[in-house]
N, C-alpha and C positions, 0 to 999 in steps of 0.2 A: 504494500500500500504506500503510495505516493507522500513523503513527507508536504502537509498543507501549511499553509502561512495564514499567522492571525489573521482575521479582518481587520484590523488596525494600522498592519504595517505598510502599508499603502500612505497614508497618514500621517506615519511614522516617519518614514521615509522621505514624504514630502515637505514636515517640518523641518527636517535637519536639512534639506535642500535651502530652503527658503534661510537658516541660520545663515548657512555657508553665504549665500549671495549677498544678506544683510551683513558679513562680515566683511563681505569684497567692497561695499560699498563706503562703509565705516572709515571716517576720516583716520589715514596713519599720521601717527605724530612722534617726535620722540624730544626728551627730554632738552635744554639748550648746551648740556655739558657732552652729551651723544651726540648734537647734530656737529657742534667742535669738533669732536675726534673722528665723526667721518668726514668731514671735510678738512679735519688737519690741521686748522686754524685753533687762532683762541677763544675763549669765551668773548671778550669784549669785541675781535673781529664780526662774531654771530651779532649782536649787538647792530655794531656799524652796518652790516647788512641788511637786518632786519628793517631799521632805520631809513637807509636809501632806498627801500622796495625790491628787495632782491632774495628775500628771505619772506614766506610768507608763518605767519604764526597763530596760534588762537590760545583765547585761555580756558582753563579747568575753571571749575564751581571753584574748587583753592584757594584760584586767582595768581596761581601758578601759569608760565607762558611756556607751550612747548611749541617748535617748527615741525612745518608738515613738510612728510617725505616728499613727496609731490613738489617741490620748490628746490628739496637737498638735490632730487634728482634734476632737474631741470638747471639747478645752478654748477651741476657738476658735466650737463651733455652743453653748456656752455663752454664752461670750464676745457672742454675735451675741442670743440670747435676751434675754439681760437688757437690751443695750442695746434691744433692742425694746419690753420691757415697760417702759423708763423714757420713751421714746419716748410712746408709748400713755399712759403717767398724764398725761406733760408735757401731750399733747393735748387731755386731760379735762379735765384742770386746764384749760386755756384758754376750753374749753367752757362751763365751771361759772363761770367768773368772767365774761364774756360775758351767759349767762344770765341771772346772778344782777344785774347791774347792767344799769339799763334808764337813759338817757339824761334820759328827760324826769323823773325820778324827781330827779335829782340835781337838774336846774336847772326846776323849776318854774313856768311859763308866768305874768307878771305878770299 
């Protein structure tokens, strides 16, 4: 005989769905001494950031301030941008100088 399933777990199932989702949606945050050390910086940098708009944050019932990931992430695929585009000039630049100086130019064949 067929092992059968409560009539509940259908139910069951679909609550913990619904948790999971209602967890995916749940603002992530993390503490301003955490968002520091994934970003590497100090506390008072978190701070200046926050400040300029660069960092987004909310508060606790507390009245405690934590930054949401969603900003550490967005300021760190920044972060990764620009060292690419300096990357990439630095390259040109090597290019152009290369290029531009040819060997037998300099030292001339007696």
């Amino acid at each position: 005989m067929p092992h059968e399933r409560a009539p509940w777990s259908h139910f069951a199932r679909k609550r913990v769905g619904i948790a999971r989702a209602l967890a995916d949606r749940m603002v992530r945050s993390v503490l301003l001494e955490q968002a520091a050390a994934l970003l590497g910086v100090s506390r008072r940098t978190i701070y200046y950031r926050i400040r300029a708009g660069r960092l987004r944050t909310i508060r606790t019932r507390c009245g405690s301030q934590r930054v949401l990931i969603d900003s550490i992430e967005e300021l760190l695929r920044e972060r990764e941008r620009k060292s690419e585009r300096k990357r990439a000039a630095r390259i040109r630049g090597r290019a152009a100088v290369v290029s531009d100086t040819d060997p037998c130019e300099k030292f001339p064949a007696p």
